[in-house]
C-alpha positions as CSV (number, residue, x, y, z in Angstrom):
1,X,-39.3,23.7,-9.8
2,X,-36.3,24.1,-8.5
3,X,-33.7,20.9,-9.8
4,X,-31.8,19.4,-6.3
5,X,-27.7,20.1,-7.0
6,X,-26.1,16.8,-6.8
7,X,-22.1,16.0,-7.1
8,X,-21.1,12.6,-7.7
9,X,-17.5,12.1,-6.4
10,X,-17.2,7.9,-6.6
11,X,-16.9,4.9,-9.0
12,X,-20.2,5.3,-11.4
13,X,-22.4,2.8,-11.0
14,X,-23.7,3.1,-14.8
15,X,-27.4,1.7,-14.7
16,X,-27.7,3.7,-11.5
17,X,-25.9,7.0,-12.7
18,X,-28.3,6.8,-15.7
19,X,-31.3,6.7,-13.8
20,X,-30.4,9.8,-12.1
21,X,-29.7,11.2,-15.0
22,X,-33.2,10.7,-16.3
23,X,-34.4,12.2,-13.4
24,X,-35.8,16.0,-14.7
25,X,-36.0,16.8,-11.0
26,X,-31.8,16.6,-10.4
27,X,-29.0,18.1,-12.0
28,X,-26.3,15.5,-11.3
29,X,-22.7,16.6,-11.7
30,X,-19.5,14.0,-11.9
31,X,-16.2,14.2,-11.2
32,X,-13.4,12.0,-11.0
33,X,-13.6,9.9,-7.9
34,X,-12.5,11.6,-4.5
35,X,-10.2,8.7,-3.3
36,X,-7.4,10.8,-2.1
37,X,-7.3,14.7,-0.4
38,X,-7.9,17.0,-3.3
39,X,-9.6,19.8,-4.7
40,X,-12.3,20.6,-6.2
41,X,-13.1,24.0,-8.6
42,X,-14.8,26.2,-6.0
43,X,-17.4,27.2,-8.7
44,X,-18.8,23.7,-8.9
45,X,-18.8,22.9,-4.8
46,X,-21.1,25.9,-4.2
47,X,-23.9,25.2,-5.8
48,X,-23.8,21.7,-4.8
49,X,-26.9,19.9,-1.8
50,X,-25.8,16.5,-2.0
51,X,-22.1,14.9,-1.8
52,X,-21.8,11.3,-2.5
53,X,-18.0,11.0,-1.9
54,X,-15.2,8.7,-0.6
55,X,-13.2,11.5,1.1
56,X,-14.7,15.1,0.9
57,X,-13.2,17.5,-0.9
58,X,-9.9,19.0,0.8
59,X,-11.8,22.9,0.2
60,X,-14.6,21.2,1.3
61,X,-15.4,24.9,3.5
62,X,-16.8,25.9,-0.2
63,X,-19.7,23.6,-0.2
64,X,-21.6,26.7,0.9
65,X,-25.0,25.4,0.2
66,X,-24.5,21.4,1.3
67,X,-27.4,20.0,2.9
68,X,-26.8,15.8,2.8
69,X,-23.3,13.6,2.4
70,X,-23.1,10.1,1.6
71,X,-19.8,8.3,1.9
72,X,-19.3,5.0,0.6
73,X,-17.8,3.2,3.9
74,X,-18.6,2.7,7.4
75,X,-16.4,4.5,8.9
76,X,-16.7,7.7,8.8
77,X,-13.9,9.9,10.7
78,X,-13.6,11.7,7.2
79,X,-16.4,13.7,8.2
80,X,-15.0,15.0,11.3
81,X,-13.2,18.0,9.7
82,X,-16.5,19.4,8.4
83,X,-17.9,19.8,11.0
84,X,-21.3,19.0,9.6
85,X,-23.9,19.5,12.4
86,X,-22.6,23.0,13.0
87,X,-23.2,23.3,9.8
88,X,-26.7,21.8,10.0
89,X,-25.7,19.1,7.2
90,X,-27.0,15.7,7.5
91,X,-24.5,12.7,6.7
92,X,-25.0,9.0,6.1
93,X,-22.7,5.8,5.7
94,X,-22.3,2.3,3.9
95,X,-23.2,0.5,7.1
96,X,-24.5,-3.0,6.0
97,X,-23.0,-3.3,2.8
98,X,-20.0,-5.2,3.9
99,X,-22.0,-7.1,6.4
100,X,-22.4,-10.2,3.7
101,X,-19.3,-10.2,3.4
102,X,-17.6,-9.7,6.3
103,X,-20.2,-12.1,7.7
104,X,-18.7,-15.3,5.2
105,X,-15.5,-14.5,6.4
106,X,-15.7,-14.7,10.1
107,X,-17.6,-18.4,9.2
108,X,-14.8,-19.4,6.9
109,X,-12.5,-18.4,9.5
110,X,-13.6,-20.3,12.2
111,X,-14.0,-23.4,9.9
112,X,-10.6,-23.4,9.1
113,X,-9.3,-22.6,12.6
114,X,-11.4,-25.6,13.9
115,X,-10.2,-27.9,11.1
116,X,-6.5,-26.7,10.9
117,X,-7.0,-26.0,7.3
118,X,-3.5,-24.1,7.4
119,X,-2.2,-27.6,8.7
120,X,-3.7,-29.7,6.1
121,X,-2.2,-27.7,3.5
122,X,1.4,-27.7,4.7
123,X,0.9,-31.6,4.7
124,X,-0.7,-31.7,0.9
125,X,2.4,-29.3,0.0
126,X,5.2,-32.1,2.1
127,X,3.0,-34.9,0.7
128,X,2.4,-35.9,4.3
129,X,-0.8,-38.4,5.4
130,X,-2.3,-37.2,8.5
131,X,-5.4,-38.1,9.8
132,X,-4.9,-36.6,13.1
133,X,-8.1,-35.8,14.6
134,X,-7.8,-32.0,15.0
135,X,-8.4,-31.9,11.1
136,X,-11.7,-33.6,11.8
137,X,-13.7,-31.1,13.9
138,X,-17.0,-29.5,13.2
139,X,-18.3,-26.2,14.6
140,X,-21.5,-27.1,15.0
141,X,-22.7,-27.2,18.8
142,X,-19.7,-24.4,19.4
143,X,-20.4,-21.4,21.3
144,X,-19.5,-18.4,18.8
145,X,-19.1,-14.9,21.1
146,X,-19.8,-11.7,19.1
147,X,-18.5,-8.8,20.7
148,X,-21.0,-5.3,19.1
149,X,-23.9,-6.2,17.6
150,X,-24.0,-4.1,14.6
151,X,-24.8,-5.2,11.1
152,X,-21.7,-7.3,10.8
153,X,-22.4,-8.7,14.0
154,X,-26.3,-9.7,13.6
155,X,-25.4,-11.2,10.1
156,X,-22.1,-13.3,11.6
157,X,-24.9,-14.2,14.2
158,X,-27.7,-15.3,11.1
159,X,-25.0,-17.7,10.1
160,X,-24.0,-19.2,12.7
161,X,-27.1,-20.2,13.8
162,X,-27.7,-21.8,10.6
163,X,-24.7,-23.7,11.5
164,X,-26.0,-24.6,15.0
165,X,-23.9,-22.9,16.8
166,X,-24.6,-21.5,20.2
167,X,-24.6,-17.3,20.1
168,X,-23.6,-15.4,22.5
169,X,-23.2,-11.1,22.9
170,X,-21.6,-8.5,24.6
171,X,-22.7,-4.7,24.2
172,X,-22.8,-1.4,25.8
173,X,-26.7,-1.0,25.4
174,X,-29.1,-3.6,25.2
175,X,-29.6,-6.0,22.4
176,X,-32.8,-4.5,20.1
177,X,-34.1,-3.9,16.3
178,X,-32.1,-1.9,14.3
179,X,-33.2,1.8,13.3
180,X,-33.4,2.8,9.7
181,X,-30.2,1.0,8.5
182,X,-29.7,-0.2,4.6
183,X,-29.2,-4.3,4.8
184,X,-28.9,-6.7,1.8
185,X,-32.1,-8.9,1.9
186,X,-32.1,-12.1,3.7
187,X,-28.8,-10.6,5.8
188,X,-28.4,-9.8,9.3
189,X,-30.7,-10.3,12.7
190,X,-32.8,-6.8,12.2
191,X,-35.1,-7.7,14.9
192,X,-31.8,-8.8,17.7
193,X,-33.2,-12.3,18.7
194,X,-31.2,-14.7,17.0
195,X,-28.7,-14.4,20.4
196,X,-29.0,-17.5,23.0
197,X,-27.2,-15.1,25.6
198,X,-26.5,-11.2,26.1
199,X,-24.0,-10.4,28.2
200,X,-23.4,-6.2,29.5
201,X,-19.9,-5.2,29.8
202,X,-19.7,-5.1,33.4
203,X,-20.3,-8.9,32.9
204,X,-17.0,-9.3,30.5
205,X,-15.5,-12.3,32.3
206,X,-18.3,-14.7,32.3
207,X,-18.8,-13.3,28.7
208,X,-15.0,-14.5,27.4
209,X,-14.6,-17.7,29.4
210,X,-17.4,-19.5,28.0
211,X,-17.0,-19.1,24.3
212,X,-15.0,-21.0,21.6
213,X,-14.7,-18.3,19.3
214,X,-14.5,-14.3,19.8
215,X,-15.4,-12.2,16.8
216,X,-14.5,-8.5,17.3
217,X,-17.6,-6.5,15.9
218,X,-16.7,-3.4,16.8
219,X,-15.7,0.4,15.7
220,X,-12.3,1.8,16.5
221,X,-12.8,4.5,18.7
222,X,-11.0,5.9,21.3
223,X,-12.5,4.5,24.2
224,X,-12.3,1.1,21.9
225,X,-8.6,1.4,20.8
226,X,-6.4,-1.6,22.8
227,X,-9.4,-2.7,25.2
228,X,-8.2,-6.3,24.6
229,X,-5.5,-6.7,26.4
230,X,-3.6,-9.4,28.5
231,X,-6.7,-9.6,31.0
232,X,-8.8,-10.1,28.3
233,X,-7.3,-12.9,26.3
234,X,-6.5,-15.0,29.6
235,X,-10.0,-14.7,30.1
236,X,-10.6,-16.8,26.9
237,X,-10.5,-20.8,27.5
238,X,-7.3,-22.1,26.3
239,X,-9.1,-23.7,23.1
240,X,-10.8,-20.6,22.2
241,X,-9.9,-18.5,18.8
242,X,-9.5,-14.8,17.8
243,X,-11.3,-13.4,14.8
244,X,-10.8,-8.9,14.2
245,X,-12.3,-8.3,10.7
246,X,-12.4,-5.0,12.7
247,X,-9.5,-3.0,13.0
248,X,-6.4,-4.3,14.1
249,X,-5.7,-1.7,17.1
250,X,-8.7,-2.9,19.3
251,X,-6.3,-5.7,20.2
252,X,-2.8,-4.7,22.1
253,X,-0.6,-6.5,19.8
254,X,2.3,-7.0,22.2
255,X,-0.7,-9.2,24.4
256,X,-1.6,-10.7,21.8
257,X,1.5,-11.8,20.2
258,X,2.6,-13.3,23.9
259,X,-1.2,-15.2,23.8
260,X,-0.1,-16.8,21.0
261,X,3.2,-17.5,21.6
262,X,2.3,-18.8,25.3
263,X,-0.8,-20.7,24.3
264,X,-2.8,-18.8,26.4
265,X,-5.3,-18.6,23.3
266,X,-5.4,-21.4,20.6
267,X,-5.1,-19.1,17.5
268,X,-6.2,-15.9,15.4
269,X,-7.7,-15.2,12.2
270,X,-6.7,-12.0,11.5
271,X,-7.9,-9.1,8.5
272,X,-7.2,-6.1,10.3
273,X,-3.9,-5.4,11.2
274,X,-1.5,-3.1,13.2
275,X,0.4,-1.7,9.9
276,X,-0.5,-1.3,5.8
277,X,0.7,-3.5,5.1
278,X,2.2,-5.4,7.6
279,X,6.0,-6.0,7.1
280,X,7.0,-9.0,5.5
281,X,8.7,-9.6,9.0
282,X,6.5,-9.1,11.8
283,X,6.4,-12.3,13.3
284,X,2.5,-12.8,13.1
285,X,3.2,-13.9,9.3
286,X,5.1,-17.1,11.0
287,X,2.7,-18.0,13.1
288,X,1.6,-21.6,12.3
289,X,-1.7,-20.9,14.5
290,X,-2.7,-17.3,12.6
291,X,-4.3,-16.9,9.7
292,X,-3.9,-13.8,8.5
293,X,-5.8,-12.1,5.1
294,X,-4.7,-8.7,3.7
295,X,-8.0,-6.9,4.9
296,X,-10.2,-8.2,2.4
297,X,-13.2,-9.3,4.5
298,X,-15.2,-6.7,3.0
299,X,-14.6,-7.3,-0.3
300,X,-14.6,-3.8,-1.9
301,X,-13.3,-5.2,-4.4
302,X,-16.4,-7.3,-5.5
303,X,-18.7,-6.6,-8.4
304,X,-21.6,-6.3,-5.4
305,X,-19.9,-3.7,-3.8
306,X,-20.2,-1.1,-6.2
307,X,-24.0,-1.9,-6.8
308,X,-24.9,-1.7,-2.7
309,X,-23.2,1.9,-2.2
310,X,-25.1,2.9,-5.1
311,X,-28.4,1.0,-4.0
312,X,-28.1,3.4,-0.2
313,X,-27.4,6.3,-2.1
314,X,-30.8,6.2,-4.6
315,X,-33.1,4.9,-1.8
316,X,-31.8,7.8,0.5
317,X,-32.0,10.2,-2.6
318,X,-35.7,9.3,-2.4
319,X,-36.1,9.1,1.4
320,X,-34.2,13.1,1.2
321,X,-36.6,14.4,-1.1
322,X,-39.3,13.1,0.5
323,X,-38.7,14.2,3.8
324,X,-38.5,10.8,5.1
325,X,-35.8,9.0,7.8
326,X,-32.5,8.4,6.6
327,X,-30.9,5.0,6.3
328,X,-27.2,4.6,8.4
329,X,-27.8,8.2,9.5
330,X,-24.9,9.4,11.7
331,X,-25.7,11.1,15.0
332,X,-24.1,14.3,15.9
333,X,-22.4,12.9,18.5
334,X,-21.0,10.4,15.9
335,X,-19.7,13.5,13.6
336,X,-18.0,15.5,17.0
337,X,-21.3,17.5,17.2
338,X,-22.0,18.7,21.3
């Protein structure tokens, strides 16, 4: 039989590499992590079904015989250039591995945003006393709105529930289960009924000015890029908070810089952000009622990262050869297909 040409193009994962390895049915081929545009010897990219990459390779044209890429994020306008389903190749992303993650942040966020925390700890650093009672909120009974219900969404949803918060959603298309779509056990809403209330788009304003906390859940596209703008935030009840563990340009910055300047908006926890990295000037570093976090929400930097891009990859190594759905396969609209 035939052995199934595989190229390994990320960070081993060594228990898992080895397991492939064993495998008499794969020849598995390694090369130094794809993590910036390069190439690759043309020699080895020919022969070569499956791509388990970062970035493809810049003479990616030579992967003659490709039939399946994984990347190891969720976004995936890396792909674009390939166009894969002209091509007839299939493609699949890390959706759902940084929803844990992701997921703890947007609760620790809003924890410290109720509580002040940034306050508290300008006071411990003056050696100031203040029991003021903005440092001694709770979120529980709060009404949490998660705009996109994808993985990140459903699992900042899971949480806050547990929390007993209210839930509510706004999405294009209906709230529903998920379809094949990798997810860390005990994560997420797979079957969409943790939400109290579901909101469509058309119903945006009724949506924004009854929640306490927006969570942007979203992917930048270009019909996503800046829709929150000055309608939107004034829309938001004075007391309300901003969370984007997003991407930074779904917000307009110069709106939101005046919302939180002019109060319109109580604050914003921010991990996505309009530059890398964001000047040491730009006034949102000043901003007593902004937390911001150098786009670690994900936490690719985590020993569990490594293991869940790794864990997608082998069950979708099985569900390939066995002819059998995909998990987090991309459409072909998704890839710039017709």
């Amino acid at each position: 039989m035939e052995k199934l040409r595989v190229l390994i193009g990320i960070v081993p994962h060594e228990p898992s590499l080895r397991r492939l390895r064993e495998d008499d049915r794969l020849d598995v081929q390694v090369v130094d992590p794809l993590l910036q545009p390069r190439a690759v010897a043309r020699g080895l990219l020919e022969k070569q079904q499956v791509l388990l990459c970062s970035l493809p390779p810049e003479n990616h044209s030579d992967l003659k015989q490709l039939r399946w890429v994984q990347i190891d994020s969720s976004g995936y306008s890396q792909l674009l250039p390939m166009n894969l389903p002209d091509c007839g190749v299939r493609a699949t992303n890390a959706a759902g591995v940084f929803d844990a993650p992701i997921g703890e942040w947007n609760i620790a966020m809003m924890i410290n945003l109720a509580r002040d925390v940034r306050g508290m700890i300008r006071n411990q650093d003056r050696g100031v006393w203040n029991r003021d009672e903005r440092f001694q909120m709770e979120v529980r009974g709060l009404t949490v709105g998660i705009w996109g219900y994808g993985g990140i969404g459903r699992h900042t949803a899971r949480l806050a529930k547990a929390l007993g918060m209210k839930v509510h959603v706004m999405t294009r298309s209906p709230v529903k289960p998920q379809p094949p779509r990798y997810h860390v056990a005990q994560t997420g809403d797979p079957e969409g009924v943790l939400p109290d209330r579901k909101f469509k788009m058309e119903e945006k304003e009724q949506f924004l000015k009854g929640i306490d906390f927006l969570v942007l859940a979203m992917p930048l596209t270009k019909a996503t890029e800046g829709l929150i703008g000055e309608q939107e935030l004034r829309a938001l009840p004075p007391h309300a908070f901003v969370l984007n563990p997003a991407r930074g340009p779904l917000i307009q910055e110069a709106a939101l810089l005046r919302a939180l300047r002019e109060k319109w908006i109580a604050g914003a926890a921010l991990d996505t952000h309009y530059h890398y990295p964001m000047p040491s000037d730009h006034p949102l570093w000043a901003m007593q009622n902004v937390i911001m976090t150098p786009h670690i929400s994900g936490s690719d930097g985590s020993p569990h990262y490594l293991q869940r891009v790794w864990d997608i990859f082998t069950q979708n190594l099985q569900r390939f050869r066995a002819g059998e759905p995909l998990l987090n396969e991309l459409t072909a609209s998704q890839l710039g297909g017709a």
